[in-house]
C-alpha positions as CSV (number, residue, x, y, z in Angstrom):
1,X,-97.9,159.7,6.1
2,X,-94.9,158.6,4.1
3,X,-92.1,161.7,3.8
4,X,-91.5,160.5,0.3
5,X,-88.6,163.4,0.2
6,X,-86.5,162.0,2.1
7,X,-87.5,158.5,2.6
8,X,-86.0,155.8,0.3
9,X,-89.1,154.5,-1.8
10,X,-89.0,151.7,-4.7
11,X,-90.7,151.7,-7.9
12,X,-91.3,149.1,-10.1
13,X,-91.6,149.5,-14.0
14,X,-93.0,145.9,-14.7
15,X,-92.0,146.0,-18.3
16,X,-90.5,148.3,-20.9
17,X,-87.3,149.2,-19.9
18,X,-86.7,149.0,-24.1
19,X,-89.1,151.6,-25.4
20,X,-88.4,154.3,-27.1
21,X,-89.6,156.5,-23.8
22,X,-88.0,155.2,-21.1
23,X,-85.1,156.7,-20.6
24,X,-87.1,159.9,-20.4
25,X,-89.5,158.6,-17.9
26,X,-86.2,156.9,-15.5
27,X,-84.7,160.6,-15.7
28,X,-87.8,162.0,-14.4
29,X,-88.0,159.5,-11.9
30,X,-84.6,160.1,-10.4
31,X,-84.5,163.9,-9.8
32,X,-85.6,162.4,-6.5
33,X,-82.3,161.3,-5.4
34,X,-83.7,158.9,-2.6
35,X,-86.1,157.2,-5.1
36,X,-84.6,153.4,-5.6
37,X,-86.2,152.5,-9.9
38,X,-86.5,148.8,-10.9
39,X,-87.2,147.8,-14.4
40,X,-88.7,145.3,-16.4
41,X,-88.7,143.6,-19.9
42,X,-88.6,140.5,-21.5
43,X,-85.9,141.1,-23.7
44,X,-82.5,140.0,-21.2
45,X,-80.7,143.2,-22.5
46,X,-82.7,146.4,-22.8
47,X,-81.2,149.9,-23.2
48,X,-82.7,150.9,-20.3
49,X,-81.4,147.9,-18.2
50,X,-78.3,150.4,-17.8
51,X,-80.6,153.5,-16.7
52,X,-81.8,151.7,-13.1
53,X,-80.8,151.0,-10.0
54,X,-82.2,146.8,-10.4
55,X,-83.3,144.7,-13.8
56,X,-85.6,142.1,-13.8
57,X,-86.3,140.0,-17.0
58,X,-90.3,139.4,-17.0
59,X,-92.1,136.9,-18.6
60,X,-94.4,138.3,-21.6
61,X,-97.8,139.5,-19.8
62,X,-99.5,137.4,-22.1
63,X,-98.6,134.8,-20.4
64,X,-101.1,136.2,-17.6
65,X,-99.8,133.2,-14.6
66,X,-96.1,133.1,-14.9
67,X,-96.4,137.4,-15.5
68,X,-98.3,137.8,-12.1
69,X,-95.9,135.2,-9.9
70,X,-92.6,136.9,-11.6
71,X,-94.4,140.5,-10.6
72,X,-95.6,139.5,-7.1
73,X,-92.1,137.6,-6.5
74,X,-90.4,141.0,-7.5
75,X,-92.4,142.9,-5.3
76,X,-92.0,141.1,-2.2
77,X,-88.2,140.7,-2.8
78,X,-87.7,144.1,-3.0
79,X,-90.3,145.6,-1.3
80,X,-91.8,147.8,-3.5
81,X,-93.7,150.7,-2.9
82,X,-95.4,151.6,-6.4
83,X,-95.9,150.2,-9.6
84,X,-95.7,152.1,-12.4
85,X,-96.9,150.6,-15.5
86,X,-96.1,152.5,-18.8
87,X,-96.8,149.4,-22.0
88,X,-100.4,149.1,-22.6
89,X,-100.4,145.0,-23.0
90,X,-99.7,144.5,-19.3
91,X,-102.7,147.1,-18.1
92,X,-105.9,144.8,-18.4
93,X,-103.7,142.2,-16.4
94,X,-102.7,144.4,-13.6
95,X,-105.9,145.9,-13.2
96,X,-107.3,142.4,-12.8
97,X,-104.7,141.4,-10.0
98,X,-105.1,144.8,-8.4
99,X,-106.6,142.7,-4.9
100,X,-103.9,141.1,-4.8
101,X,-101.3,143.7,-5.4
102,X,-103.0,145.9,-2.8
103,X,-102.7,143.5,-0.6
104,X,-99.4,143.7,-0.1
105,X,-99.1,147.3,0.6
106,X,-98.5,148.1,-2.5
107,X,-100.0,151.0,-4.7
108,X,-101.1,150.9,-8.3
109,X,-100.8,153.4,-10.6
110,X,-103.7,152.6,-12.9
111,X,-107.5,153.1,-13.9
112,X,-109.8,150.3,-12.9
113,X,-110.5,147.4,-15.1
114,X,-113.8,148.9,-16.3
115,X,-112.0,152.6,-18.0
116,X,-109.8,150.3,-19.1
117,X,-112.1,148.1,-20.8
118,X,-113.2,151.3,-22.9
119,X,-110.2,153.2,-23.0
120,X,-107.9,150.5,-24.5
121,X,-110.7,149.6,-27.2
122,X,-110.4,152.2,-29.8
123,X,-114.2,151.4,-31.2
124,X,-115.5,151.2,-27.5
125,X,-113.9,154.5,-27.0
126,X,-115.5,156.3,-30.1
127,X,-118.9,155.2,-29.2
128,X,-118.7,156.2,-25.8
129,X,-117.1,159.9,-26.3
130,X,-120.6,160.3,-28.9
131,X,-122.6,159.9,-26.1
132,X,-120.6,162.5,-24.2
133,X,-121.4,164.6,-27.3
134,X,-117.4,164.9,-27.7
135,X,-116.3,165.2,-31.2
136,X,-115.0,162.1,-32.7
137,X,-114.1,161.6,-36.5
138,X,-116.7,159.6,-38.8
139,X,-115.9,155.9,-37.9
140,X,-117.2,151.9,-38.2
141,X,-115.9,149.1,-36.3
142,X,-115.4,145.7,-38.9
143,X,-114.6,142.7,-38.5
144,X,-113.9,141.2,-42.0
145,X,-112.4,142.4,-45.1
146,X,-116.2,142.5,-47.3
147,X,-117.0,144.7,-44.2
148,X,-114.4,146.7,-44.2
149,X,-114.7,147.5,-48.0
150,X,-118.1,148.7,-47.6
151,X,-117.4,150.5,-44.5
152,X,-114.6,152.7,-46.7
153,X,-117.2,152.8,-49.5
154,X,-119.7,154.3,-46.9
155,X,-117.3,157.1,-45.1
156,X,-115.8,158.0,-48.4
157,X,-117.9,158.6,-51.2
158,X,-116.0,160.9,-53.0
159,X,-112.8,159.7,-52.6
160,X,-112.1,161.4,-49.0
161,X,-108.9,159.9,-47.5
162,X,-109.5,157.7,-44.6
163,X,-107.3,156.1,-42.3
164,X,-107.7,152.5,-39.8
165,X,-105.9,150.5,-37.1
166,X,-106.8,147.7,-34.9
167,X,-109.1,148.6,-32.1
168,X,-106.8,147.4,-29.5
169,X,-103.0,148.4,-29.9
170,X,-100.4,151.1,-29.4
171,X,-98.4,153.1,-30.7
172,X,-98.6,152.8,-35.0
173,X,-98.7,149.7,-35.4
174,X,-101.6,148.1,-37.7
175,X,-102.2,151.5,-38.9
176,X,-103.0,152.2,-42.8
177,X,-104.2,155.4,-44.8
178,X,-106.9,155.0,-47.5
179,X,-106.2,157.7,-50.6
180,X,-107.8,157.8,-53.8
181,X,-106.1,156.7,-57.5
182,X,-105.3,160.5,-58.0
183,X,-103.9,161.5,-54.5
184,X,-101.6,158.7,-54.7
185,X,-100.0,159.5,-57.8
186,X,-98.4,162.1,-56.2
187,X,-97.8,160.7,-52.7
188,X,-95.7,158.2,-54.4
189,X,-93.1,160.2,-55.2
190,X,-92.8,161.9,-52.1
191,X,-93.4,159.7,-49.7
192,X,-89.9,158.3,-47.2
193,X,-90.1,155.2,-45.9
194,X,-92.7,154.5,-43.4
195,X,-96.7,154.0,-43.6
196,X,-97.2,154.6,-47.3
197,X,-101.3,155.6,-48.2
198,X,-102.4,152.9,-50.5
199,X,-106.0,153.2,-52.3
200,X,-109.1,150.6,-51.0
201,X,-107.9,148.3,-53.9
202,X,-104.6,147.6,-53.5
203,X,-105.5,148.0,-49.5
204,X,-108.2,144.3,-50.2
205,X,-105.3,142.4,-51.5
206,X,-103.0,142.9,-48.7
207,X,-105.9,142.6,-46.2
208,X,-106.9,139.6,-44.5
209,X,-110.6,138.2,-44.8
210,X,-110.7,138.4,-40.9
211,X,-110.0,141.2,-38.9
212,X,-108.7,139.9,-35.5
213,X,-109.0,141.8,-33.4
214,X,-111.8,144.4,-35.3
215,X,-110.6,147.6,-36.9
216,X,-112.0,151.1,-37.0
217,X,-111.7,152.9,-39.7
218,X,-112.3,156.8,-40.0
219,X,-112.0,159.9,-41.9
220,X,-108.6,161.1,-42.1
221,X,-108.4,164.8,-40.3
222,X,-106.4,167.3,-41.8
223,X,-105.3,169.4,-38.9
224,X,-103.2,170.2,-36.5
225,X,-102.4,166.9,-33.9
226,X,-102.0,167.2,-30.6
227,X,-101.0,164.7,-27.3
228,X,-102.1,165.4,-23.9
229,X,-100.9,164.6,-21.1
230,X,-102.9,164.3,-17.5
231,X,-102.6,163.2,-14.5
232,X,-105.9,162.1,-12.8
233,X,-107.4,161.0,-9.1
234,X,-110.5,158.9,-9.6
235,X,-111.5,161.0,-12.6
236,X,-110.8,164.4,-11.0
237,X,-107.7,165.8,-13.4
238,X,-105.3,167.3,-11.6
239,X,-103.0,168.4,-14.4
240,X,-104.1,168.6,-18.6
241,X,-100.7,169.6,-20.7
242,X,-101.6,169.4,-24.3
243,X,-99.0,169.5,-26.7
244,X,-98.8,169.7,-30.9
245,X,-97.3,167.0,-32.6
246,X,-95.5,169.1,-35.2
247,X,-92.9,165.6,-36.2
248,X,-93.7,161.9,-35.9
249,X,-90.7,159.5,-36.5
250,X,-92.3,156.1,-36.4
251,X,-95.4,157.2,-34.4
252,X,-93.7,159.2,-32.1
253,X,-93.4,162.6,-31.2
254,X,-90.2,164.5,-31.8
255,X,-90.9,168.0,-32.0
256,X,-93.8,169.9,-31.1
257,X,-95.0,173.3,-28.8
258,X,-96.7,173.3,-25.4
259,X,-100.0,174.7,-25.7
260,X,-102.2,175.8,-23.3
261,X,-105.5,174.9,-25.7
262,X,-108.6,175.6,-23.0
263,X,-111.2,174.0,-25.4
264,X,-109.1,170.9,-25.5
265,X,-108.5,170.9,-22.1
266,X,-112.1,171.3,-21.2
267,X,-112.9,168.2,-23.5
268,X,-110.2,165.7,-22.1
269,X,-111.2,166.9,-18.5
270,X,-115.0,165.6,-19.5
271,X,-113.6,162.6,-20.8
272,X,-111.7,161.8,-18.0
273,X,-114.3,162.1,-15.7
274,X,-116.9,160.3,-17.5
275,X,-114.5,157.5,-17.7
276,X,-113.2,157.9,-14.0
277,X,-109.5,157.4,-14.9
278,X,-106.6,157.2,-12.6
279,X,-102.9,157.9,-12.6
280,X,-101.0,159.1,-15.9
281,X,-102.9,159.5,-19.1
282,X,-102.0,160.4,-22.6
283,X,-104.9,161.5,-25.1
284,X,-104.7,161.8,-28.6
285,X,-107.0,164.3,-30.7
286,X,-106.9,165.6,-33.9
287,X,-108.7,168.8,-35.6
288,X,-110.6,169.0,-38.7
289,X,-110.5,171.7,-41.3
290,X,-112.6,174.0,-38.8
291,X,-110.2,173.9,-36.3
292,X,-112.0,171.5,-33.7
293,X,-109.7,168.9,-32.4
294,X,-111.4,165.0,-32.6
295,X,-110.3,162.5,-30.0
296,X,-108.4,159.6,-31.5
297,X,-107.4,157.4,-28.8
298,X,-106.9,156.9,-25.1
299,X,-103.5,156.1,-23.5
300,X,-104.6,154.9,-20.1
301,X,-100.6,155.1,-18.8
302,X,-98.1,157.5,-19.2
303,X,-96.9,158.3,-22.3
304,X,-93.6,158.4,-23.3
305,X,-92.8,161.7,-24.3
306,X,-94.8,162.9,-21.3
307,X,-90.6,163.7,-19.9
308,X,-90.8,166.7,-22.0
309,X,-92.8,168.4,-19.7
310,X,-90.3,168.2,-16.6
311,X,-88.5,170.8,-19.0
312,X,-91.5,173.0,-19.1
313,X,-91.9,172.9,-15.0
314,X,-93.8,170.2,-14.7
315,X,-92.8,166.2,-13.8
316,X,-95.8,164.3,-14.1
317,X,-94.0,161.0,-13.4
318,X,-92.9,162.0,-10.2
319,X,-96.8,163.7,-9.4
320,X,-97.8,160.6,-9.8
321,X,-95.8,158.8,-7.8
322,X,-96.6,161.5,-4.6
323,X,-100.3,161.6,-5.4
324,X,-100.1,157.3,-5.0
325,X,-98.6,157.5,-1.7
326,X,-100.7,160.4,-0.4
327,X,-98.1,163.0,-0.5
328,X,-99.3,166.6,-1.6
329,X,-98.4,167.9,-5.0
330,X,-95.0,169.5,-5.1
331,X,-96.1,171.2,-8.2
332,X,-98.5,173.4,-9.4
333,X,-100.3,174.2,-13.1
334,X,-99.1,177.3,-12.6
335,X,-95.8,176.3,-12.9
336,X,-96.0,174.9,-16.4
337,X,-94.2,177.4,-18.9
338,X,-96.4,177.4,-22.0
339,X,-95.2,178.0,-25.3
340,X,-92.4,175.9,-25.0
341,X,-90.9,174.4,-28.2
342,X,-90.1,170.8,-27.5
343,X,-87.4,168.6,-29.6
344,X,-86.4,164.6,-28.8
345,X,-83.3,163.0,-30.2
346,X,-81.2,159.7,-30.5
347,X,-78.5,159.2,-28.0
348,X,-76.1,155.7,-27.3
349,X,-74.7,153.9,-24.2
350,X,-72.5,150.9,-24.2
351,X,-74.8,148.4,-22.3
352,X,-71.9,145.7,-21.6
């Protein structure tokens, strides 16, 4: 067995080295001084191209040929040890070349290419946590604008506010809020810039009359938000943080509070193991006015604020790395201080 302490090991971020959560995740990374990162994007000039040891510029995964050859080059070339993925558009492609990235000695850091399947498909995802008897907020998948009218029509007949996004996606992007005439008179003149709620009618002339991919679209919950972060081994969890997501600046969480929420936890561990996922995940859920959190989406990666924990005793990044190479844990739940008040915040390097 690997002495991953003291032994030089390579890890391979295939992409992102430009989002918002790198950095976060690199600085976890290299509290082990002996760990060698290299970084992808397809952007030639990242942020985080000045954070690691090796940048690669990668072809879009999209492009699903020239993406494997670039990543399988990489990996021989500098014989890597791990991948790490952390950008949701690259997971169903890695998971589908996982044969061939085994092969090499190599060790994936991902959920098979059946969780993903439903984990990465918001509607898919809904269904299957109903049959799990998991809480889930009204929804209905559409596919076309006359659809999607009637859908709203049906989940809000009394002018409930309701909310939709793509099925498959991160982050915020695609994502609208539903008020009625009334509500909206006063959002208007409160609202910064950002997503701005819009009623169902001026919502159909800004919609297209196809929905590619489908949406879901759901009753808007009015409490408290929360992101969890786990790390799992073929559906067994092995650590469940959750955390409140008291600020969002652009979809992302900037403040919040470590909470040791047992219900919460006991729901994502179901959901987990139902779904058999592996490596980092990030959960989203949501409570309703009574208090009972909803799940939202599925993260099958890790999450980029998931680097605050390392200040609350625990570095899931690095867990993740030891659990892939067979190494015990080096940390324990125990360890996690809960109750800790988290914050995030801008900071600049000059990249050339």
């Amino acid at each position: 067995m690997t002495d991953i302490s003291s032994n030089a090991i390579t890890i391979f971020i295939p992409s992102g080295a430009g989002a918002p959560g790198f950095a976060g995740i690199v600085r976890c990374l290299q509290s082990e001084p002996n760990w060698r990162i290299i970084a992808g994007d397809c952007q030639p000039n990242p942020y985080g191209k000045s954070l690691v040891d090796e940048f690669v510029l990668m072809p879009p995964s999209c492009n699903e040929d020239e993406y494997m050859v670039s990543l399988l080059s990489v990996c021989s070339l500098e014989s890597v040890d791990v991948i790490l993925p952390i950008t949701t558009r690259e997971l169903d492609v890695l998971a589908r070349h996982e044969e061939a990235i085994c092969s090499l000695g190599i060790q994936l850091i991902l959920s098979n290419a059946e969780a993903l399947k439903t984990a990465n498909n918001k509607g898919f995802l809904a269904s299957f946590a109903q049959k799990l008897s998991l809480p889930v907020p009204a929804f209905e998948v559409v596919s076309e604008k006359s659809t999607f009218v009637n859908a709203a029509k049906r989940l809000s007949p009394n002018g409930e506010k309701l909310c939709f996004k793509p099925v498959t996606g991160n982050g915020s992007r695609g994502f609208g809020i539903i008020v009625n005439r009334h509500t909206k008179a006063g959002i208007d003149l409160e609202n910064k810039a950002g997503i701005l709620p819009l009623t169902l009618d001026e919502w159909q002339y800004r919609i297209p009359d196809l929905l590619e991919p489908s949406w879901i679209i759901s009753a808007f919950l009015p409490g408290k938000e929360y992101s969890v972060d786990m790390l799992c081994d073929r559906g067994k969890t092995l650590f469940c943080v959750p955390r409140s997501r008291d600020k969002m600046i652009g979809g992302i969480s900037v403040s919040g509070v470590i909470e040791r929420n047992f219900g919460l936890i006991a729901f994502c561990i179901q959901l987990a193991q139902a779904l058999e996922l592996h490596g980092p995940i990030g959960m989203q859920w949501k409570e309703d006015n009574q208090g009972v959190p909803h799940l939202l989406e599925i993260n099958p990666r890790l999450q980029g604020t998931t680097s605050v924990l390392a200040l609350a005793g625990l570095n899931i990044p690095v867990q993740a790395v030891r659990m892939a190479l067979g190494e015990g844990l080096s940390q324990q739940s125990a360890d996690i201080e809960w109750g800790k008040r988290f914050v995030r915040f801008w900071d600049e390097r000059i990249i050339e």
